[in-house]
Structure formats: structure tokens, C-alpha cells
C-alpha positions as CSV (number, residue, x, y, z in Angstrom):
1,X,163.3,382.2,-51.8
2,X,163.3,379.3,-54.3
3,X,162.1,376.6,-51.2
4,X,159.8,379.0,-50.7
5,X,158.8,379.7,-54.3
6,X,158.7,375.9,-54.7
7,X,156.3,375.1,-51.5
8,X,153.6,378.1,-52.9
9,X,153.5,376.2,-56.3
10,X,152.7,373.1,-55.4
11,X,150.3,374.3,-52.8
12,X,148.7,375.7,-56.0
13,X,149.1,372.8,-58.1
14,X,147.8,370.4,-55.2
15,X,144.5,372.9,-55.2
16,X,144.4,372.5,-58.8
17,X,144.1,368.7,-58.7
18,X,142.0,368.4,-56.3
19,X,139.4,371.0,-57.8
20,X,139.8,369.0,-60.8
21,X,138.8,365.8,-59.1
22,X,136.4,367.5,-57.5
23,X,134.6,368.4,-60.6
24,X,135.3,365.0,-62.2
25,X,133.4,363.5,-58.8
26,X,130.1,366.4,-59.0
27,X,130.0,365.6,-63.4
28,X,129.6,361.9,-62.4
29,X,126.9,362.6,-60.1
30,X,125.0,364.7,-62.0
31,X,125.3,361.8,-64.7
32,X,124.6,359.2,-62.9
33,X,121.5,360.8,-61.5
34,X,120.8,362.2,-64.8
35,X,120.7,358.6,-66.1
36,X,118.5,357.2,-63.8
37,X,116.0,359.7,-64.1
38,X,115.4,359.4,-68.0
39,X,113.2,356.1,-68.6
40,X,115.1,354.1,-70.9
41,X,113.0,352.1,-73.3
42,X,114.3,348.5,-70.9
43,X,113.0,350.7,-67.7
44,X,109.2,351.1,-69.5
45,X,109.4,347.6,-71.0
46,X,110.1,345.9,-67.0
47,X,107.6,348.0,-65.6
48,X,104.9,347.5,-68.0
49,X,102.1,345.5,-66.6
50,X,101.1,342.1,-68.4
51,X,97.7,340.9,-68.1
52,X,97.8,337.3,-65.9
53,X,97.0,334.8,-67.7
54,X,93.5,332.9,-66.2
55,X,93.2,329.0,-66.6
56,X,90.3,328.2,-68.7
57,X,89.5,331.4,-68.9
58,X,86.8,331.6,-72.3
59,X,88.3,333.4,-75.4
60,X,85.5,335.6,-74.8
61,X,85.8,337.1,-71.4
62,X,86.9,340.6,-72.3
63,X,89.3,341.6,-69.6
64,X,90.4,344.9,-69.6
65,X,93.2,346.4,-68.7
66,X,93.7,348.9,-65.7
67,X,97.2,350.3,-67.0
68,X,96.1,351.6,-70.4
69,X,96.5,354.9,-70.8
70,X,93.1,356.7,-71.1
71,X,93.4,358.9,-73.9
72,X,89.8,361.2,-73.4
73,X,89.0,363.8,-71.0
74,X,86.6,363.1,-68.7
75,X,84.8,365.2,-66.0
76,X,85.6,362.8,-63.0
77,X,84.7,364.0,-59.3
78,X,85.7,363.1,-55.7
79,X,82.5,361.8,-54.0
80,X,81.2,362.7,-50.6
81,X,82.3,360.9,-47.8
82,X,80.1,357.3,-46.7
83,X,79.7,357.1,-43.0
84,X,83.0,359.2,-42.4
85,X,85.5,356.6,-43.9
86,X,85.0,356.2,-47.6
87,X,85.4,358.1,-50.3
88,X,86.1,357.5,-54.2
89,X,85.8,359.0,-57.7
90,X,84.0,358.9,-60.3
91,X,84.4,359.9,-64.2
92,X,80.7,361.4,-65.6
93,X,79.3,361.4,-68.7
94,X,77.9,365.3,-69.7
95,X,74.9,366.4,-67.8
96,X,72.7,365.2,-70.2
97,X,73.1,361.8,-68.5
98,X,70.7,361.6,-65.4
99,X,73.1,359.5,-63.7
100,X,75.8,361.7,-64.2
101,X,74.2,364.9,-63.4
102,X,72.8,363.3,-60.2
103,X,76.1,362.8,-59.1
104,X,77.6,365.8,-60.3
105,X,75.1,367.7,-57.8
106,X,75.2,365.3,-54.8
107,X,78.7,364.2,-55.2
108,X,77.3,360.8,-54.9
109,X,75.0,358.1,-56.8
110,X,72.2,355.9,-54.5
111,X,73.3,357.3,-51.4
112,X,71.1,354.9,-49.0
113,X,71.8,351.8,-50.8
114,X,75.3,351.9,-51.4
115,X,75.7,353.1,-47.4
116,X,73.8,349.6,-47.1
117,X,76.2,347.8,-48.6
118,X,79.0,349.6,-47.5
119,X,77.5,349.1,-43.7
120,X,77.6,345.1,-44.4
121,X,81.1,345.4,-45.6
122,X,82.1,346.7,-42.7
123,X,80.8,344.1,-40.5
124,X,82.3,341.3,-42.6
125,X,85.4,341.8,-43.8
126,X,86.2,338.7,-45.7
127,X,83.1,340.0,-47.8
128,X,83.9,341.0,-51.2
129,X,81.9,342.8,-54.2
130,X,80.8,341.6,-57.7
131,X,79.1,344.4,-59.7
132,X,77.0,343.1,-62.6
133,X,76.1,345.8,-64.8
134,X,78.2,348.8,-63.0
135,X,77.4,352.3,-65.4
136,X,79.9,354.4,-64.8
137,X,81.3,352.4,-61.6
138,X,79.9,354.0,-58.3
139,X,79.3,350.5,-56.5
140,X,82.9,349.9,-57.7
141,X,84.8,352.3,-56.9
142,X,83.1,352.5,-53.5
143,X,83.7,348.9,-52.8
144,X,87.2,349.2,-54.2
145,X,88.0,352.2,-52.5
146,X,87.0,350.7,-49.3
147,X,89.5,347.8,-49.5
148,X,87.7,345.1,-50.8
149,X,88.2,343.3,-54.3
150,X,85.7,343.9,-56.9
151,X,84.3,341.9,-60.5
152,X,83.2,344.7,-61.9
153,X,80.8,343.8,-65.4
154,X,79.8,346.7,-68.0
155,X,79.3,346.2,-71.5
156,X,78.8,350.1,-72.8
157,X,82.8,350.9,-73.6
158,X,82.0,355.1,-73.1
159,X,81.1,353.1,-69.3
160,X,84.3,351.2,-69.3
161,X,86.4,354.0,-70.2
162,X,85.4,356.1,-67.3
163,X,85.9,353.2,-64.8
164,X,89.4,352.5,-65.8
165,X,90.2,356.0,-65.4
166,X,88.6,356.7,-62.1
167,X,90.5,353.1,-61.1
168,X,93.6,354.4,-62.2
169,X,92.9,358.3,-60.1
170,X,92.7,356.0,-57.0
171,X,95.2,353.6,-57.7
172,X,93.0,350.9,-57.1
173,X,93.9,348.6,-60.2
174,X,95.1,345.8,-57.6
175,X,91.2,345.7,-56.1
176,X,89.3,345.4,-59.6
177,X,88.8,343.1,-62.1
178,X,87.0,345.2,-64.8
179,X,84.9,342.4,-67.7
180,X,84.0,344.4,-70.5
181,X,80.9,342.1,-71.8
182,X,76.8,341.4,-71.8
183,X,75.6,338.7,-69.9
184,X,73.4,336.7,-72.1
185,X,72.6,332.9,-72.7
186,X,74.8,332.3,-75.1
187,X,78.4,332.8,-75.1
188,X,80.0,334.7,-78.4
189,X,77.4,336.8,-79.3
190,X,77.9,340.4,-80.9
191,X,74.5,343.0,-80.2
192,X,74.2,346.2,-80.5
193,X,72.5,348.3,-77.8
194,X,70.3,351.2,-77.9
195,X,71.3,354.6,-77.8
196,X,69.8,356.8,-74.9
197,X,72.4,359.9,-74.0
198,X,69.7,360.8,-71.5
199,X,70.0,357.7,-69.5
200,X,73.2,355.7,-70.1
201,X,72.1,353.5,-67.6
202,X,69.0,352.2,-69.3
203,X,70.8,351.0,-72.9
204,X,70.0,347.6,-73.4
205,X,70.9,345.2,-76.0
206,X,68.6,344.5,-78.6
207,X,68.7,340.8,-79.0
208,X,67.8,340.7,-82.9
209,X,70.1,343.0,-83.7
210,X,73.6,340.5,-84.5
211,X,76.0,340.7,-86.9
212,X,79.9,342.0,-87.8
213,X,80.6,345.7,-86.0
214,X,83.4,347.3,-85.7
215,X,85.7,347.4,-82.6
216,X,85.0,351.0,-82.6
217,X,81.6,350.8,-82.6
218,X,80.4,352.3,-79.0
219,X,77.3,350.2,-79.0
220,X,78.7,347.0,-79.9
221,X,78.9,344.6,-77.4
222,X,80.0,340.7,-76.8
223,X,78.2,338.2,-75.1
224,X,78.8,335.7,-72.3
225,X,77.2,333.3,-70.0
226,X,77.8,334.5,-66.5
227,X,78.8,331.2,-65.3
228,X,82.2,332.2,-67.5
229,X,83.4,334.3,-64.7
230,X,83.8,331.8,-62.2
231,X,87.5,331.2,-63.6
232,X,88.4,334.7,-62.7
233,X,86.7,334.1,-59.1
234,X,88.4,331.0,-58.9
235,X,91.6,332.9,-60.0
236,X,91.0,335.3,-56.9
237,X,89.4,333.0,-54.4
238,X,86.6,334.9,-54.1
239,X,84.4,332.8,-51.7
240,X,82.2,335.4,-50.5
241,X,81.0,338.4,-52.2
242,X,77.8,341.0,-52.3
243,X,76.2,341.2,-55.4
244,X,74.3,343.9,-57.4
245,X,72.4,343.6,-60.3
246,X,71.4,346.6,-62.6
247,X,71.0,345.1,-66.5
248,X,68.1,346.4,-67.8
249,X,65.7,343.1,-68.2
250,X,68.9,340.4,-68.6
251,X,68.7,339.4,-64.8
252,X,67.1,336.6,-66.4
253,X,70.3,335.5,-68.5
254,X,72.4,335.7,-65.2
255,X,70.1,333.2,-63.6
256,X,70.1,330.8,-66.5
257,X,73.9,330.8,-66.8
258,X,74.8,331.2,-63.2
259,X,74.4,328.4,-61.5
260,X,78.3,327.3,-60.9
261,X,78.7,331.1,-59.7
262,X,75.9,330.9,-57.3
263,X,77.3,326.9,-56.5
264,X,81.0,328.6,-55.9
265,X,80.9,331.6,-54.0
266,X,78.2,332.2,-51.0
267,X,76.4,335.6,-52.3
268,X,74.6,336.1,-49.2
269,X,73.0,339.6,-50.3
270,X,72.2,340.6,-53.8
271,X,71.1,344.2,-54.3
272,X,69.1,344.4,-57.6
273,X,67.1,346.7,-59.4
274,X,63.4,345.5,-59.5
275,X,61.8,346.4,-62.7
276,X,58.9,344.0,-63.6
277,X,57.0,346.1,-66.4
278,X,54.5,344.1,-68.1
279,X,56.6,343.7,-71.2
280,X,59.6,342.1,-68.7
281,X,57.0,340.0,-66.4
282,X,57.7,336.8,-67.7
283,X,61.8,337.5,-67.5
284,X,61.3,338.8,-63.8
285,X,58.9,335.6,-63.0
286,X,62.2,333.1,-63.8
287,X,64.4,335.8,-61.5
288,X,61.8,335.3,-58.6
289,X,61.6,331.3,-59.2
290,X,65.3,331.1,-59.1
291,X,66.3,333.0,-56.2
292,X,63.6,331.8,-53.8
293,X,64.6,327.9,-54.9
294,X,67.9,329.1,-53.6
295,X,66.9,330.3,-50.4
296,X,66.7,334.1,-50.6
297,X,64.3,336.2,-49.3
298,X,63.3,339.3,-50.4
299,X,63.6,342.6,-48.2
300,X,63.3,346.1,-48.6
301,X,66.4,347.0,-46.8
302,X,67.6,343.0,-45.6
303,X,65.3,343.5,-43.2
304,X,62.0,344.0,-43.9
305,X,60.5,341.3,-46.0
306,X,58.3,341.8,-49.6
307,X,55.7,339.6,-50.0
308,X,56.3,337.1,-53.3
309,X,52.4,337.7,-53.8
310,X,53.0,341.6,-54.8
311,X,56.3,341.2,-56.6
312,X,54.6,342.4,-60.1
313,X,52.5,345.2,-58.1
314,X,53.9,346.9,-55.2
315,X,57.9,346.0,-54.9
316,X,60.0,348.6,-54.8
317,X,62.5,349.7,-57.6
318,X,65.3,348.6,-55.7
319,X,65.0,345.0,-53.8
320,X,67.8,343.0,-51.7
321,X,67.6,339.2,-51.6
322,X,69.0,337.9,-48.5
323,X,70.1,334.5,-48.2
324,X,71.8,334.4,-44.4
325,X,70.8,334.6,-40.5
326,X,69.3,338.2,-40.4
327,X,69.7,338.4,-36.6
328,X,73.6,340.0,-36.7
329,X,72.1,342.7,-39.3
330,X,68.8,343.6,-38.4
């Protein structure tokens, strides 16, 4: 009976161990687990993405950065799909905005011409895209969605804003370079621009409007010469890129400071908007001078050619000079 007595209690005190260890094993598994869950303030500091540093990069370029948290809502929609492969986002302003009601309706913004440009990415990959003067980012995040890397350049910060965040929806912060400046012909400068809620996309700068503004100021804005990029394309080694062009009467400034872009990286098409109002005819005269010395030819579509003689009359709102052998695209 004792033996016997003996044998059942340390059966039960055997059971009794190991359910403790058993418990001790489960606690530090739920600990461990536990711990590495919660994001101590080392995890957030090693994960925390620094901007790279860019050799002689001007103190001006505003880079801006892709991780930061976005603090305002936006209304931000998932485009249509471009020729079945591509699709993006895109963060609106309210519907007051023509832009952004327009694409609030269609789901998309310039449907034929950014299918154009999309259609020449597509048959040259090594192509990349710089966006000069992007609004609220369609051509980027099209072009960035698609694959390709992107220099995108908007000076309206509301614009900026929206950008980053529709970036950051389709985790494409790797693909875009985002410069948040005005292209102008002298480097430093601080303008206003005008205020137009209806239009976001037609707020220029108004030149004789300089001076100290706050950081917070919506409609302040910082100059550079576009020829300041070129360290952030050098940076990338961007060779090859489309271009558009959409700021409001300063084409001019990008062809005046350009020149060691242009030199750098082989633009074969630029896409720009073609707006040569009386008031703007002497700007839009240096744009034509500049870009036929370099070889381009303007085209409806980069095929069908304008004729330089009706460039102030008849020229569509939207041109495409086309510096390349037309024959594998037409």
C-alpha cells in the first residue's frame, strides 16, 4: 500500500512539474511575442527613413519627403484602368476645382494624352518621366504606378500634399522624387501666387509680388532654375525621360535655365500645354525658338506635324515636341 501510495504521488507531483514548466514555456511565448509586437522607440528610430543626401544639390531644391505622415483628409480615388494594365490614385481637391471634379466623374484626368504617354512607355522601357508642374499628380502617379521613376515638380503645397499622400496609398515612394518649387530664372526667390479655388491648375506666380512669408503660407512659393535638378537626375541616372510641361506662362524660365538638363538627359518627347494668349506671345515665341534649335518638331499626337507658321493661331491647347525617328511610333 505505501509503494503504492508512493508511486501515485509522484505520478502527481511529476504532473505537477511539468504543468508548471509548461506554463513557464506558454508565459515566455506570449512575452516574447508580446515584445516584439510593441514598437519600441529603437524599432521606429531604425526604421525611419532619412532623406539621401544629393552632391551639390542647391540649398534651395525643396525635396520633400514621401514618409511624412499626412495629417489632412483628403478625398483620394482609384482611377480607371489605362489600356488594361495601369491604374493609380489620386487625392482631389473639393469639387469646386475643375480638375478635381473632372476626375472625380471620369475617374481619370486627360485620358488621351496620358494613354499617349503611357503607350510610349510601354514601348521603351528604359524611358522614364519628369513632370514639370504636376497639380495634383495624375501624370505621376500614372507613370509611377506603371513602374517607371518619376521628377515630379509642383510648387502649390495644398498640390504637394495630395501627391505625397496618394504616393504613400500606392507605396510608390521608391519611384518618385517629389521638388516642391517654381521654376523661374533666378534661383532663391520667394512669390506668392494667385488664388483661384476654381482652377488649382491655373495659379501662377506673380513675379512682383517678393518678400518674407510664412512657411505656412499656402501660396508662398521658392524659386529655382531648372537646370538645379540635374543633380537629382544625376543622382538617379536618369538618361532618358518624357517630359510634360503645364506652368502657366513659365515654360519660358525652364528653357532659359535648362540647358544642362536638356544637354544631360535625351527628352525625346515633351508633352506641353500650348497656351500662347496675346499677353504670353513673346514668352511662347522664346519656347518655340528654343525647342526647334534643338531639333524638336512639333505634332499634334507625335505624329502629325503643326506648322511653326500657325503656332500663335491655330495650335492646339495641348502640343508634343518630338525630337526622335518617328517611324517605330507612328
Amino acid at each position: 500500500m505505501e509503494n503504492c501510495f508512493t508511486t501515485i504521488f509522484n505520478q502527481r507531483k511529476r504532473k505537477s512539474i511539468l504543468f508548471a514548466l509548461a506554463i513557464a514555456v506558454l508565459y515566455a511565448v506570449y512575452y516574447f511575442k508580446l515584445n516584439s509586437t510593441i514598437p519600441t522607440t529603437l524599432n521606429i528610430q531604425a526604421t525611419k527613413t532619412i532623406a539621401p543626401q544629393i552632391p551639390n544639390l542647391s540649398k534651395y531644391v525643396n525635396i520633400i519627403d514621401l514618409h511624412e505622415d499626412t495629417k489632412e483628409n483628403f478625398t483620394c480615388i482609384e482611377t480607371k484602368y489605362l489600356l488594361h494594365i495601369v491604374k493609380t490614385t489620386i487625392c482631389l481637391h473639393d469639387t469646386r476645382d475643375a480638375v478635381s471634379n473632372d476626375i472625380k466623374k471620369k475617374k481619370i484626368w486627360e485620358e488621351r494624352l496620358i494613354t499617349e504617354v503611357i503607350s510610349f512607355l510601354i514601348k521603351y522601357p528604359h524611358m522614364d518621366f519628369i513632370d514639370v508642374g504636376a497639380n495634383v499628380g495624375s501624370y505621376t502617379m500614372f507613370a509611377a504606378s506603371f513602374g517607371r521613376r518619376v521628377i515630379s515638380i509642383e510648387c502649390f503645397k495644398p498640390n504637394i500634399n495630395r501627391i505625397r499622400k496618394a504616393v504613400q496609398i500606392e507605396n510608390v515612394q521608391d519611384k518618385v522624387v517629389l521638388v516642391g518649387n517654381a521654376i523661374y530664372s533666378e534661383s532663391g526667390k520667394t512669390f506668392k501666387m494667385n488664388s483661384d479655388p476654381f482652377n488649382v491648375g491655373a495659379q501662377a506666380i506673380i513675379e512682383k509680388d517678393t518678400g518674407e512669408y510664412s512657411n505656412d503660407d499656402m501660396y508662398a512659393v521658392t524659386t529655382i532654375r531648372f537646370d538645379e535638378i540635374l543633380p537629382i537626375l544625376q543622382d538617379k541616372d536618369i538618361r532618358n525621360a518624357v517630359m510634360k510641361v503645364d506652368i502657366q506662362w513659365a515654360e519660358i524660365f525652364l528653357c532659359e535655365t535648362g540647358k544642362k538638363v536638356f544637354d544631360y538627359v535625351n527628352i525625346p518627347v515633351v508633352l506641353m500645354e500650348w497656351d500662347a494668349v496675346p499677353h504670353a506671345k513673346a514668352r511662347m515665341g522664346v519656347v518655340l525658338k528654343f525647342f526647334i534649335e534643338r531639333g524638336y518638331v512639333a505634332t499634334k499626337d507625335m505624329c502629325a506635324d503643326l506648322n511653326t507658321a500657325d503656332a500663335f493661331n491655330s495650335w492646339p491647347g495641348d502640343i508634343f515636341w518630338v525630337n526622335m525617328n518617328r517611324s517605330q511610333i507612328c
